[in-house]
C-alpha positions as CSV (number, residue, x, y, z in Angstrom):
1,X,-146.8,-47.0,60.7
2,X,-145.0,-44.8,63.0
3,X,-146.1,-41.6,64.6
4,X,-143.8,-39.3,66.9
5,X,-145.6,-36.7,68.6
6,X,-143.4,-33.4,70.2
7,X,-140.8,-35.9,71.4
8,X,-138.2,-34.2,73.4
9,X,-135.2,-35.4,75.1
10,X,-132.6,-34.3,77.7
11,X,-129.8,-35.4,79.1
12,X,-130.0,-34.2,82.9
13,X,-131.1,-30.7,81.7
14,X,-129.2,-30.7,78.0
15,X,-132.1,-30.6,76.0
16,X,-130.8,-33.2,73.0
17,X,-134.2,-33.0,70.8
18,X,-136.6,-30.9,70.9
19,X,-140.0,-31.1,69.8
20,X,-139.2,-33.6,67.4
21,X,-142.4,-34.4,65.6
22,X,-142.6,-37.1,62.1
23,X,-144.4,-40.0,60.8
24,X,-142.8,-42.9,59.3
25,X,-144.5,-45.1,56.5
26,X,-144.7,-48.4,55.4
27,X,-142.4,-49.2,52.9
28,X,-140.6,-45.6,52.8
29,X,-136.9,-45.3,53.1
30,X,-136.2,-42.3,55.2
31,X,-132.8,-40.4,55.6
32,X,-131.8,-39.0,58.9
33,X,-129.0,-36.4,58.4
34,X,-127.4,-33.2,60.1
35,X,-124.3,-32.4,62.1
36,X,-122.0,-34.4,64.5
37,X,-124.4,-34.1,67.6
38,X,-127.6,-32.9,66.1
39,X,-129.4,-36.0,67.9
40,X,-129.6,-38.3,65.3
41,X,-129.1,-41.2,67.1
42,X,-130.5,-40.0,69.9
43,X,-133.6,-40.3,68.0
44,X,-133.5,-43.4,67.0
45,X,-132.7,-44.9,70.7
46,X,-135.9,-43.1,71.9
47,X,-137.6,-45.1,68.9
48,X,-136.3,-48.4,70.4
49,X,-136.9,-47.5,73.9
50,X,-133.4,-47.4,75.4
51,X,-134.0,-44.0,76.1
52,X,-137.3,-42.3,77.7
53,X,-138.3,-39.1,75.9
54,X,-138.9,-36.0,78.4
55,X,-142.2,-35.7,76.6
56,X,-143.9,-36.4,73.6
57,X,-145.5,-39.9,72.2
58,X,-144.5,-42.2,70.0
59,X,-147.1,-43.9,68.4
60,X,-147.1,-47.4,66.7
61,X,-149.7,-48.4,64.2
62,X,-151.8,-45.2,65.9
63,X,-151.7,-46.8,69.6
64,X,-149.1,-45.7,72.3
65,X,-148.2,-49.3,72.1
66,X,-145.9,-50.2,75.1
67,X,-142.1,-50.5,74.3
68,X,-142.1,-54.2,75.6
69,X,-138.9,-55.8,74.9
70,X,-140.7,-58.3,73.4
71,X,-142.5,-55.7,71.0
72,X,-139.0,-54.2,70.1
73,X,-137.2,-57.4,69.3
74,X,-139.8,-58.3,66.7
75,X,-140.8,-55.2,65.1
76,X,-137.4,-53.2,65.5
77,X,-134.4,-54.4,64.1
78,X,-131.2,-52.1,64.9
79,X,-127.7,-51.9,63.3
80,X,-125.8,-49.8,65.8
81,X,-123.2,-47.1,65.1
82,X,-120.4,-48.8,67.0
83,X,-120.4,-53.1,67.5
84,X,-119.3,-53.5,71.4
85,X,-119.1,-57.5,70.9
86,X,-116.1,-59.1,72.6
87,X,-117.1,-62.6,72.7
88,X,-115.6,-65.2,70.6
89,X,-118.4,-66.3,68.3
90,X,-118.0,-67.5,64.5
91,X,-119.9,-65.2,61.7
92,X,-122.8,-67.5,61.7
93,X,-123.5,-67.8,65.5
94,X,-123.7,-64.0,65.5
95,X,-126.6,-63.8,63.0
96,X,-128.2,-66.3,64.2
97,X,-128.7,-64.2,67.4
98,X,-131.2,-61.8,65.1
99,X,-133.5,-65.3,65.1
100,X,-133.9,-65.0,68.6
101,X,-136.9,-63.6,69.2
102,X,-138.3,-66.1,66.9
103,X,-137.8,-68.9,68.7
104,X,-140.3,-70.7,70.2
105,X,-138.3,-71.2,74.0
106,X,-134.7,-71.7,75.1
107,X,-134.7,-75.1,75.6
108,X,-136.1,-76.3,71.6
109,X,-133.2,-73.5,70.4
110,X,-132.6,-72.2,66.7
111,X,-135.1,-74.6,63.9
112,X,-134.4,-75.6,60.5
113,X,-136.2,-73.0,59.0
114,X,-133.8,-70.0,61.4
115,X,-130.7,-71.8,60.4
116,X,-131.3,-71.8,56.4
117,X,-132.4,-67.6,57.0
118,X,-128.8,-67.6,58.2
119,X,-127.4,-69.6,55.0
120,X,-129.6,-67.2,53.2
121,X,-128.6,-64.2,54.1
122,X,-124.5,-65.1,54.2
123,X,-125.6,-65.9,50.5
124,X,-127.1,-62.5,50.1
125,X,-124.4,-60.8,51.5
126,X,-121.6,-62.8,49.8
127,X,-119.6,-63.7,52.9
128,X,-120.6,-67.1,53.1
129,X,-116.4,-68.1,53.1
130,X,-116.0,-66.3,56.4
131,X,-119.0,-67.7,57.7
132,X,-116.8,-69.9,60.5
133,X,-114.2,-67.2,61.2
134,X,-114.4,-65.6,64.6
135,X,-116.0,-62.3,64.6
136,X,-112.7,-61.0,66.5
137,X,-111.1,-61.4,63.3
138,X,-112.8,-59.5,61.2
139,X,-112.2,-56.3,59.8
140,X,-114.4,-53.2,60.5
141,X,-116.0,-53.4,56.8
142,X,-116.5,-57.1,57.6
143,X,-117.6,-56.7,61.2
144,X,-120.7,-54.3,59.6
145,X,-121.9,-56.5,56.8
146,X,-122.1,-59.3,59.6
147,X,-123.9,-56.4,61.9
148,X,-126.2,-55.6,59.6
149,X,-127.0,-59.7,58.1
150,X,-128.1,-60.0,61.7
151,X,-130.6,-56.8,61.7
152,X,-131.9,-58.3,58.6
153,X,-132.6,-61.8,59.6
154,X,-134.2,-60.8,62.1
155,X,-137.1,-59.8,59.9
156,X,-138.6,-57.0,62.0
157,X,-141.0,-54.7,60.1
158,X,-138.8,-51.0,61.2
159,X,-135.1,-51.2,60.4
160,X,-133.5,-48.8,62.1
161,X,-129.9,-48.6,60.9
162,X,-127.4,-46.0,62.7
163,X,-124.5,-45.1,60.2
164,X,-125.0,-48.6,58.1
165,X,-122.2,-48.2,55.6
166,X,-119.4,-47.1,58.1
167,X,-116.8,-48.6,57.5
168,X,-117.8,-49.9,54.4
169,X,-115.6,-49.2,51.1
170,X,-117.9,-47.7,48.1
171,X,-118.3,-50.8,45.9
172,X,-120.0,-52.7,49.8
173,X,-121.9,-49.6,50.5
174,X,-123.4,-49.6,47.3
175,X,-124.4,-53.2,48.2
176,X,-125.9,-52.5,51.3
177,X,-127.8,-49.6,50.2
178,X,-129.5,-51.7,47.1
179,X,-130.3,-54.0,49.7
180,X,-132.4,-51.6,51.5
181,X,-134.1,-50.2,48.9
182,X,-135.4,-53.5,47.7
183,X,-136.2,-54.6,51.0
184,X,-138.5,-51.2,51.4
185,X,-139.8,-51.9,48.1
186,X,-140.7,-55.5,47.7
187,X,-141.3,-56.3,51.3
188,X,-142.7,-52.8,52.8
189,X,-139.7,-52.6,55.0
190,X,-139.9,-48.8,56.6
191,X,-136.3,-48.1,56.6
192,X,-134.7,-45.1,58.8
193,X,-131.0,-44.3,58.5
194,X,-129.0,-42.0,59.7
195,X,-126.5,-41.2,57.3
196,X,-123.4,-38.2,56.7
197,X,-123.4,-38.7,53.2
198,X,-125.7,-36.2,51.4
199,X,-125.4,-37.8,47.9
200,X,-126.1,-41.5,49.3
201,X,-129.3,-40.3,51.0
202,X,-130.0,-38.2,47.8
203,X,-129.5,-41.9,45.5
204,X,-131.8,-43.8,47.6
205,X,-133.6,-42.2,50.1
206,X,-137.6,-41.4,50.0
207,X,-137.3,-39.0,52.1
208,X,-134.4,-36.4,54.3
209,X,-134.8,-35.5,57.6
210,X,-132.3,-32.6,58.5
211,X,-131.8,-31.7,62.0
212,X,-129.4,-28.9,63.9
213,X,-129.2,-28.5,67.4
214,X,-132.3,-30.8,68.4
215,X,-134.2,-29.6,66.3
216,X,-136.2,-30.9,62.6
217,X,-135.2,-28.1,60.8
218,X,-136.2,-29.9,57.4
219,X,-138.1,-32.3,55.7
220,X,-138.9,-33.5,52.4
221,X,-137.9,-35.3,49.0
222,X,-134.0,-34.9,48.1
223,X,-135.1,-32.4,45.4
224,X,-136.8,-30.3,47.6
225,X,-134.1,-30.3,50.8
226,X,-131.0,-30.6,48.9
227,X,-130.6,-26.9,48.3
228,X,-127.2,-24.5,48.4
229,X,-128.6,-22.6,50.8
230,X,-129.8,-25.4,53.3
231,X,-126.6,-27.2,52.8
232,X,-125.4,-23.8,54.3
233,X,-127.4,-23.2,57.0
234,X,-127.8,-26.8,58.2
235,X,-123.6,-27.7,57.5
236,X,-122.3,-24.4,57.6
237,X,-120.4,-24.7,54.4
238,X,-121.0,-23.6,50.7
239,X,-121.9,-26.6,47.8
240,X,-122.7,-26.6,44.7
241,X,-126.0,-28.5,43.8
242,X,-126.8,-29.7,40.4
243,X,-128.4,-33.2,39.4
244,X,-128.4,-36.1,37.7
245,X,-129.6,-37.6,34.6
246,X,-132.4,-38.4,36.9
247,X,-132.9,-35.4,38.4
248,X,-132.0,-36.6,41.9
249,X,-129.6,-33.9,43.4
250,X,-125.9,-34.1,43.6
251,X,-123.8,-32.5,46.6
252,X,-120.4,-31.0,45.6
253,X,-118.7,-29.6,48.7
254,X,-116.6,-26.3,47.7
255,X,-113.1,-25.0,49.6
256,X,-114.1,-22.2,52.0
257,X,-110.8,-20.2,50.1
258,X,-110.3,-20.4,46.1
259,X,-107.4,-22.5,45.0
260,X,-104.1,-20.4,44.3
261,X,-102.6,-19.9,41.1
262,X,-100.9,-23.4,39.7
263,X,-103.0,-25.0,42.6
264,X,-105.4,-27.3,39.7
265,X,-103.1,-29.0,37.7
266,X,-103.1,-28.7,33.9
267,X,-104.7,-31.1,32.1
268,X,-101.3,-32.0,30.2
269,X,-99.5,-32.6,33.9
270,X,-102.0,-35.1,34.8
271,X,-100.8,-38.6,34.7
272,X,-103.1,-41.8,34.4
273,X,-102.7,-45.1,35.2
């Protein structure tokens, strides 16, 4: 669906990727990981054209089809890492905003059929109760599930989703992530997060990207990618790495010094409540 050909980028002369080079598939829910300032989302702004690669193509369904705005708003949808809305708009108004490029001019507005995507999708989401609430009021948590209900009702065929579940407590981004794994599933949804969470991408993700410095070090299934030794090299820390019933890898980050003496508690110290 997706082709990107030696893509590099630079900011002035920082090289910020370098010779990035992937393909994204229809329905395939793809993990974009690595270090604080590996370029993850540097990649994924080149994908939506806010940013110009320094070289390299990126390819859409095999043509270098031109980054229109247009073209972005209806096959990209985007869930940024960080919301920068300041405007006083209720829940609802706000996701209805992913139903604009769907509309047929300015002056007929939202239709019947954008409005009810909305009611849809607060359903979905379970926040129908706040749907009236200013969006200044909401928590972060909050803020993100209304983020993201607007990337989806937008229906765009590439979700690109920077850090989805920030913010998010375990039981919500458990949510979210089932969500995007039945929307790559059922509706062919190519799906590209970038995510800090090794055993979350390892759960639901295709495939893992791993980059370091720029540069697509790795690439591959979970089982393949989530080794001790790459944990290592790409994180720079030591893991332990068994899996689950499944098979699907499991992350377990170790102390870089062993505990002292009396450190663990004793199993008869340990109080539960």
């Amino acid at each position: 669906m997706v082709k990107v050909c030696n893509l590099s980028f630079a900011y002035h002369e920082r090289l910020i990727l370098k010779d990035i080079s992937l393909s994204l598939k229809a329905g395939e829910f793809l993990g974009f990981l690595g270090p604080n300032g590996s370029g993850k989302s540097t990649f994924l702004k080149n994908l939506l054209g806010f940013l110009k690669p320094a070289q390299g193509r990126i390819l859409f369904a095999g043509s270098d089809t031109v980054l229109t705005r247009a073209f972005r708003s209806k096959r990209l949808a985007f869930v940024p890492q960080h919301s920068r809305l300041s405007a006083p708009l209720s829940v609802r108004d706000l996701m209805l905003m992913g139903r604009l490029p769907h509309i047929r001019d300015r002056w007929t507005g939202y239709g019947k059929e954008d409005k009810q995507k909305v009611e849809d999708m607060l359903k979905t989401l379970g926040i129908t109760g706040m749907a009236e609430r200013d969006v200044m009021s909401l928590s972060g948590g909050e803020m993100q599930k209304v983020i993201i209900g607007r990337c989806l009702v937008q229906e765009g065929d590439i979700l690109l989703l920077d850090e989805p579940t920030s913010g998010l407590d375990l039981n919500h981004t458990i949510e979210i992530m089932e969500l995007m794994r039945k929307k790559a599933d059922e509706e062919g949804k190519t799906i590209v997060a970038v995510l800090h969470d090794l055993n979350l991408a390892s759960q639901y993700c295709d495939r893992i990207v791993l980059l370091k410095d720029g540069c697509l070090r790795y690439q591959g299934n979970p089982r393949e990618i989530l080794t001790e030794d790459v944990v290592e090299e790409i994180y720079g820390i030591r893991a332990a790495v068994t899996v689950d019933e499944y098979g699907r890898p499991l992350v377990l980050p170790r102390r870089a010094a062993a505990p002292e003496e009396g450190e663990i508690p004793q199993k008869e110290g340990l109080c539960v409540h």
